[in-house]
C-alpha positions in Angstrom: -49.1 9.6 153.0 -49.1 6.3 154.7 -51.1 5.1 151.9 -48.3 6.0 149.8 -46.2 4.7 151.3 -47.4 1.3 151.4 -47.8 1.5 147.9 -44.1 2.2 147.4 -43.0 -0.2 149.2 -45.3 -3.0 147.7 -44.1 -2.0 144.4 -40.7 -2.2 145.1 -41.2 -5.3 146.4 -42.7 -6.6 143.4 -39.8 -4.9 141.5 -37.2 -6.9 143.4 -39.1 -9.9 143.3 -39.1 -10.3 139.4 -35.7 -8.8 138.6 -33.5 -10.7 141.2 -34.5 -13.8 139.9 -34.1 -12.7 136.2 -30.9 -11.2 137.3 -29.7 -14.9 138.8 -31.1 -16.5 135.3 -28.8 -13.7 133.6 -25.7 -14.7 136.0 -26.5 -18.8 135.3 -27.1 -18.7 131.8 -24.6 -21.4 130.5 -20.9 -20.6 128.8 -20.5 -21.7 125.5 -19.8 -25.2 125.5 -16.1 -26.4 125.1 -15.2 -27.7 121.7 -12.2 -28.9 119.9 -11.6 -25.5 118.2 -11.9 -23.5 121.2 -9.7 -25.7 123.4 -7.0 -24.1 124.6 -4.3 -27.1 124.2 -6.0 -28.2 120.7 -5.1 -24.3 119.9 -1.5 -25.1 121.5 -0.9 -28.2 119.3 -1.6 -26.5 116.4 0.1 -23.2 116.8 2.6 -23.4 119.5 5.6 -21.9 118.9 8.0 -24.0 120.2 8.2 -27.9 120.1 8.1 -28.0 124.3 4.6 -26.5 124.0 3.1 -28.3 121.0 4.3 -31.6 123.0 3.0 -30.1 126.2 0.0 -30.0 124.9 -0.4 -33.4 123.6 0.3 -34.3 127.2 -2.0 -32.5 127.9 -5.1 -33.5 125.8 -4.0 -36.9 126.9 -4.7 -36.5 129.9 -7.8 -34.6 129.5 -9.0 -37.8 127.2 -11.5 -35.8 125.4 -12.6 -38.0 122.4 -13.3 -35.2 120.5 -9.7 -34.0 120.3 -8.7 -37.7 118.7 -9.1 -36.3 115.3 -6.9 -33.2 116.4 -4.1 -35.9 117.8 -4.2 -37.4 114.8 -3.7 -34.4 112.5 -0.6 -33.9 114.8 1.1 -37.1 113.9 2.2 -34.9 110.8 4.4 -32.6 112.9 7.8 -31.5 112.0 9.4 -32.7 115.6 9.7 -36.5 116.8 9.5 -34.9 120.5 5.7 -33.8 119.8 4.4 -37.1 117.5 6.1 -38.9 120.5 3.7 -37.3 122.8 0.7 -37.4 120.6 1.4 -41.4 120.6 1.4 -41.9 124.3 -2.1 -39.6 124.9 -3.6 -41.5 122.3 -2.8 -44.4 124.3 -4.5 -42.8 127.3 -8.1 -42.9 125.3 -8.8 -46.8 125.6 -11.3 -46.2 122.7 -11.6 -47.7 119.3 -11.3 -43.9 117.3 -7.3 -44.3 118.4 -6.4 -47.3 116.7 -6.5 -45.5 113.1 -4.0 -42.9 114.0 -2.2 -45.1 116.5 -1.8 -47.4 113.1 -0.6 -44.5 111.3 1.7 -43.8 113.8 3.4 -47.4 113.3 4.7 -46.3 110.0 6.5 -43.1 111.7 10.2 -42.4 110.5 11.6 -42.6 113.7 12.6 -46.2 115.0 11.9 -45.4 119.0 8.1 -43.5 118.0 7.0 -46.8 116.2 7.8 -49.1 119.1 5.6 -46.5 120.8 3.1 -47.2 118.6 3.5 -50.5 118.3 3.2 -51.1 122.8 -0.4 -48.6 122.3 -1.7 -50.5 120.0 -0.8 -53.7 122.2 -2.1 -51.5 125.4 -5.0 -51.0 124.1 -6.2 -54.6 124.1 -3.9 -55.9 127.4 -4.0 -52.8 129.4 -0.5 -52.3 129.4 0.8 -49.3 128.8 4.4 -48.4 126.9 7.2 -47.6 129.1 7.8 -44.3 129.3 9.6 -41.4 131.8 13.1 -42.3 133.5 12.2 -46.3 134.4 11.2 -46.9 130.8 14.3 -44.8 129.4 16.7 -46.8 131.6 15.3 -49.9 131.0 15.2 -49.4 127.4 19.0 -48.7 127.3 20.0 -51.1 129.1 18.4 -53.7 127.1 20.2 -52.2 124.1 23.5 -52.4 125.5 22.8 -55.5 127.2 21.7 -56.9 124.1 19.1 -59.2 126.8 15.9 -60.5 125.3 13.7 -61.0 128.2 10.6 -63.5 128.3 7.3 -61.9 128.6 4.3 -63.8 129.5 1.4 -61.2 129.0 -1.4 -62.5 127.2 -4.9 -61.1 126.4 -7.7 -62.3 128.2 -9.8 -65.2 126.3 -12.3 -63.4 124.2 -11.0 -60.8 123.6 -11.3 -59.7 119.9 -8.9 -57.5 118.2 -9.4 -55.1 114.9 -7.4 -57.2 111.9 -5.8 -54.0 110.7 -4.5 -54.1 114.5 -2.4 -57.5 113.3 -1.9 -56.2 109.8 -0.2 -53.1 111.2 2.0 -55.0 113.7 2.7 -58.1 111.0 4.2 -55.0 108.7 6.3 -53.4 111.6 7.5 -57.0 112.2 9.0 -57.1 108.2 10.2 -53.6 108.6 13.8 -53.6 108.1 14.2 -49.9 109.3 14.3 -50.6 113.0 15.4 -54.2 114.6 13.5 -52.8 117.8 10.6 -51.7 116.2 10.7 -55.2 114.8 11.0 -57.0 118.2 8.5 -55.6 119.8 5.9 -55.9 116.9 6.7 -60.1 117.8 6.2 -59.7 120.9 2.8 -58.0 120.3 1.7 -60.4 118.0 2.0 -63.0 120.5 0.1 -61.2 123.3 -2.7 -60.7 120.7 -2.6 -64.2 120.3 -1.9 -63.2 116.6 -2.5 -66.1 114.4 -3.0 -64.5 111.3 0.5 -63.6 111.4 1.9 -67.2 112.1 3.9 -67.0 108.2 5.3 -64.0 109.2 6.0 -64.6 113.1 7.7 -68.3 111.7 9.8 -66.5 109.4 11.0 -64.1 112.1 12.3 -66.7 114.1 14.8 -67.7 111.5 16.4 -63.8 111.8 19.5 -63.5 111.9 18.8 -61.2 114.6 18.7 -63.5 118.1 16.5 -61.4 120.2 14.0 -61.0 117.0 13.9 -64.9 116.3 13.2 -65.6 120.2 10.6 -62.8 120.3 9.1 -64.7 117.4 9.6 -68.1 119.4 7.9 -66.9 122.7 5.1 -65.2 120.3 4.3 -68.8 118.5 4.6 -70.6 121.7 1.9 -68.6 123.0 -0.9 -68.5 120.1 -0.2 -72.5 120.3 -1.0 -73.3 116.6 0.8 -76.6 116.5 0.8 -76.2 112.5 3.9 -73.8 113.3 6.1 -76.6 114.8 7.4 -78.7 112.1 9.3 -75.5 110.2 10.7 -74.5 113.4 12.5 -78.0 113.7 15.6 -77.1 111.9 16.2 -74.2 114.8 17.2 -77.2 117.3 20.7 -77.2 115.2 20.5 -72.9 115.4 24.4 -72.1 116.1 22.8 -69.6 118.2 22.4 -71.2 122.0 19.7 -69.0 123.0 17.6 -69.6 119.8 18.3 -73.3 119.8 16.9 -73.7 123.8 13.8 -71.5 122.9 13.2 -73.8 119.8 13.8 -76.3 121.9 11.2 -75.3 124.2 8.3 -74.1 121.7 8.6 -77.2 119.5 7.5 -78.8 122.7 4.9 -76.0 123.7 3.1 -76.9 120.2 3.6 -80.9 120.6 5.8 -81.2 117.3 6.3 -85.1 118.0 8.9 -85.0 115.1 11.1 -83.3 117.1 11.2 -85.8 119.9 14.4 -88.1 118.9 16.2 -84.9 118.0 15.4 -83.4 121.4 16.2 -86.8 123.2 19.5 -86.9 121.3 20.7 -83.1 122.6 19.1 -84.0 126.2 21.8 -87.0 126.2 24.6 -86.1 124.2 25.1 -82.0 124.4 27.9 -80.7 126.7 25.7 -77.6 127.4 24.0 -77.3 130.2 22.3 -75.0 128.9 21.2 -77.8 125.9 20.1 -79.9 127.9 18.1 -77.7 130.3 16.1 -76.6 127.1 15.5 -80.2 125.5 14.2 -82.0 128.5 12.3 -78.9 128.6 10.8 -79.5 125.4 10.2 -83.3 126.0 8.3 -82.3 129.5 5.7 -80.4 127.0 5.6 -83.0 124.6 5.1 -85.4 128.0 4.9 -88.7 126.0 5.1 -91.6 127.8 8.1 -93.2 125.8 10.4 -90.4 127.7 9.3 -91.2 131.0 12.2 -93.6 131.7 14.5 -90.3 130.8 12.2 -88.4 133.3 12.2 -90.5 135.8 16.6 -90.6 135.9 16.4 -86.8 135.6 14.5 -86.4 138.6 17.5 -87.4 140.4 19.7 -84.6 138.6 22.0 -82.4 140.2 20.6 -79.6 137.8 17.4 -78.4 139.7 15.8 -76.9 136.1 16.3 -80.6 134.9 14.7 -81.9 137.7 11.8 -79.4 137.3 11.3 -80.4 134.3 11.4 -83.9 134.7 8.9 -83.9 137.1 6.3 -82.1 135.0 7.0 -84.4 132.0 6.1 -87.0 133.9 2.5 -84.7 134.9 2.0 -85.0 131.4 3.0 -88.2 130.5 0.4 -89.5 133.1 2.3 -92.6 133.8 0.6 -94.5 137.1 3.8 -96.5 137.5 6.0 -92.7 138.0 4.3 -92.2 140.9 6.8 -94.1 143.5 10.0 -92.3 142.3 7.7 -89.1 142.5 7.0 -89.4 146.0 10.6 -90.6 147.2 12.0 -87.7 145.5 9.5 -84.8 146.4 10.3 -86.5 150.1 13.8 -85.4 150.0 14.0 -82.3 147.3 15.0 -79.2 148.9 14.4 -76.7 146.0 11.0 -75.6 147.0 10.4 -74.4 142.9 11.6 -78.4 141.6 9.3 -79.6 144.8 6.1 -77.5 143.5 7.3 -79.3 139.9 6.5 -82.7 141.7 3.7 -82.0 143.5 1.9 -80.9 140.5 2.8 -84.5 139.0 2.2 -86.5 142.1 -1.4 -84.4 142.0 -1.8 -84.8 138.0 -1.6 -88.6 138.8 -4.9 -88.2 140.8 -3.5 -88.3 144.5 -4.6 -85.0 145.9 -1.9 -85.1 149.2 -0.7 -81.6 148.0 -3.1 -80.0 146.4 -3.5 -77.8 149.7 0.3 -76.9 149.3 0.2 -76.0 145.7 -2.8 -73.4 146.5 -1.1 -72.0 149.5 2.0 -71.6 146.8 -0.5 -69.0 144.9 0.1 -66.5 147.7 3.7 -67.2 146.9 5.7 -63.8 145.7 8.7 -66.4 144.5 6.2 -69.3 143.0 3.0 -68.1 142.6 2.7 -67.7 138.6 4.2 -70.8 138.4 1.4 -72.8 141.0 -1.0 -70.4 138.6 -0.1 -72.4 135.3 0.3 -75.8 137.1 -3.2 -75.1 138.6 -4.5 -73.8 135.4 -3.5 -77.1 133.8 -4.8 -79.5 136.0 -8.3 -77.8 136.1 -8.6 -78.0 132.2 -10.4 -81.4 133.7 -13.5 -80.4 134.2 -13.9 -83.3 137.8 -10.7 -81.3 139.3 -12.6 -77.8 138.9 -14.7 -78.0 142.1 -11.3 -79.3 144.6 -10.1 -75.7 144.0 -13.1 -73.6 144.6 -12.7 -73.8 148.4 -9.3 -72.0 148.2 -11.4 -69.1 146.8 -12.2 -68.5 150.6 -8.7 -68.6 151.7 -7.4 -65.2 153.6 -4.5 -64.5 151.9 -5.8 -62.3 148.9 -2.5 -63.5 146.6 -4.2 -67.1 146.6 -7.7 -65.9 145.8 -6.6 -63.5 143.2 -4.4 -65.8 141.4 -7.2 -68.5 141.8 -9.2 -66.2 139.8 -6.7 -65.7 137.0 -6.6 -70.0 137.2 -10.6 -69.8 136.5 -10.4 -67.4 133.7 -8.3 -69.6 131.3 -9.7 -73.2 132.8 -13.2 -72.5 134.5 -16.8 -73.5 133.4 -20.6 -72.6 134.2 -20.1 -74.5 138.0 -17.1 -71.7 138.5 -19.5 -68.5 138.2 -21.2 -68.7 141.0 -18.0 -69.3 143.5 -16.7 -66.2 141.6 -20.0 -64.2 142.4 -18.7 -65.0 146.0 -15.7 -62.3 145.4 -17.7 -59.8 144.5 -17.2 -58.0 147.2 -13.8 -59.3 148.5 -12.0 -56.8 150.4 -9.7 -56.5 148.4 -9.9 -54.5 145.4 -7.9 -56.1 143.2 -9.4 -59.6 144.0 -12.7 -58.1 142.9 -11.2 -57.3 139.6 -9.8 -60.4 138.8 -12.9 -62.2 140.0 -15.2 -59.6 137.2 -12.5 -60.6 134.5 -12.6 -64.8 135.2 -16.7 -64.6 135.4 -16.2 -62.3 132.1 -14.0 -65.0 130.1 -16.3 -67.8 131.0 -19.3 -66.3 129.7 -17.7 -65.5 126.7 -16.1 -68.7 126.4 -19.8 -70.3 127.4 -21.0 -68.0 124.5 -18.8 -69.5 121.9 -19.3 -73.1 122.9 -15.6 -73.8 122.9 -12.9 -75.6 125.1 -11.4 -73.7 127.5 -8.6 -71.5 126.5 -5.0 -72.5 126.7 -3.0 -71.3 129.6 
């Protein structure tokens, strides 16, 4: 019996032994995998009753950024409701991937006005990493531009290298001659210039002569920043522009892309126009032009009552790089209280080779006020390649607003001796310094790569 027993039990034992682990391989055996057709929002965007759930579920997929449920996004983009292809635009936007920019294209040619500038800002996003404006901020800010009327100068850029899909610009170059939607319009110039668009240049040069003002400056601000000076002689007939604010913002980008034809006519508003507002916009333009035979203007301006005169006075006279400037520089940055117009002068006084304030302008990166603006002065003075290593000891500085716009200085103006500084940040406390620091060391590789001069700030 005990015999028996012990039998039993061994094969019992035994028993257990091979079906509890068959049992577990049962229980673990793997779920069907998810696909497009089996996911429950694809499902929902296709056959939702209502237009709150099909658009719910765009949400959704977007944030799930499943790049297999692009092509079902897509397909959605044919929807009966605005509310849903409005949706489907902003989770495509979410992707960050190249299989987006087809329907995000698509989407540019949308009938309604407010889905295409959608479009238009995800297609932009994809490249800058901004994304559209969207919930109660971006509604608010939207309507008030509308009612405001208010074109509002936007400096956002790509970073150098960066290379974008031509059907990208083709898309954005045929929202900008779309006649359907003046917004739409807008803020394809606008994207155009952050892509640093210059295919487009016919089409952006045309846009500035709109008889829509906020379209013409958006195309002003857009050709000012791809800097193709071939632009600036058919923008010269703008500086008579009965509009104000098109006539300062020629003024300025005729100076941006060093259209010398334009000087006499912009010496002739800077002395003669009652505006203030004239004036402010032509000695603007002469600053970027900077040629020496308006540095006697400059150097009377510097004394202006206008403090945006002064400013720009002072960094005409940067450009102009007259030695003999330098003594009515350095009486008036004594004695100037405007600490903007005093960072103007400093970067002249420093552009003339005398390095007394270079430590000021760097602590001015950390500035909330004045920090984009000691950026670009920065950026411009290290386009000399013997000024690059005097700002790589303010990489070590403790406040993270210098070192991160120091970074952002590099990116546009910095060469091979700025890489290994840059490895330095690697593993800067602060997280967004880091960033900066891997986009700079990225740009200068790529820059390094093509062989070609730094990019223009």
């Amino acid at each position: 019996m005990k015999h028996f027993s012990w039998f039993a039990g061994l094969f019992l034992l035994a028993l257990t032994s091979w079906s509890v682990p068959a049992l577990r391989g049962q229980a673990a055996k793997p779920a069907t995998p998810p696909t497009p057709e089996n996911n429950s929002s694809v499902i929902l965007l296709k056959e939702g009753h209502s237009d709150g759930v099909r658009a719910r579920a765009a949400h959704d997929l977007g944030r799930e950024a499943d790049l297999a449920t692009i092509p079902a996004l897509g397909a959605a983009l044919s929807d009966p409701s605005a509310k849903v292809r409005r949706e489907v635009v902003l989770a495509l936007g979410q992707f960050h991937q190249s299989g987006v920019l087809p329907p995000l294209i698509q989407a540019t040619k949308d009938l309604d006005g407010d889905l295409r500038v959608l479009a238009v800002q995800s297609l932009v996003g994809h490249y800058s990493g901004a994304a559209p404006d969207t919930g109660l901020t971006g509604f608010m800010k939207k309507n008030v531009q509308r009612v405001r009327g208010h074109f509002e100068v936007d400096n956002t850029k790509i970073d150098p290298g960066v290379t974008v899909d031509p059907a990208v610009i083709t898309a954005l170059a045929a929202t900008l001659k779309d006649t359907r939607s003046n917004q739409a319009a807008r803020e394809a110039a606008k994207g155009l210039g952050t892509l640093l668009a210059a295919p487009a240049l016919p089409d952006l040069i045309t846009a500035a002569h709109s008889s829509d003002a906020d379209l013409a400056r958006e195309a002003l601000n857009a050709l000012g920043k791809i800097k193709d000076r071939t632009a600036g002689s058919r923008l010269v007939d703008l500086l008579d522009s009965p509009n104000k604010d098109v006539k300062h913002d020629a003024c300025v980008t005729v100076g941006i892309l060093r259209t010398n034809e334009a000087l006499p006519k912009l010496q002739s508003i800077f002395e003669n126009a009652a505006d203030p507002k004239d004036k402010v916009g032509a000695v603007q333009g002469l600053a970027y032009l900077g040629e020496k035979v308006s540095v006697p203007l400059f150097t009377k301006a510097l004394w202006n009552e206008n403090k945006e005169i002064r400013q720009a006075a002072a960094e005409g006279l940067a450009r102009a790089a007259d030695p003999q400037s330098q003594g009515e520089l350095e009486k008036a940055v004594s004695v100037e209280k405007d600490a903007e117009v005093k960072l103007a002068m400093e970067f002249a006084i420093t552009a003339l080779g005398k390095q007394d304030y270079l430590g000021s302008m760097a602590s001015d990166l950390g500035s909330k006020t004045r920090g984009d603006v000691a950026r670009s002065y920065l950026t411009e003075l290290a386009r000399d390649p013997s000024f690059l290593p005097k700002l790589y000891p303010y990489l070590q500085s403790e406040d993270a607003g210098v070192r991160k716009r120091l970074c952002a200085v590099l990116m546009y103006s910095g060469d091979q001796s700025s890489l290994e500084p840059l490895d330095r940040l690697g593993h800067d406390p602060d997280g967004d310094v880091t960033a900066e620091a891997l986009r700079a060391k990225r740009a200068i590789r790529l820059r390094l790569g093509a062989q070609g001069p730094p990019a223009a700030p």
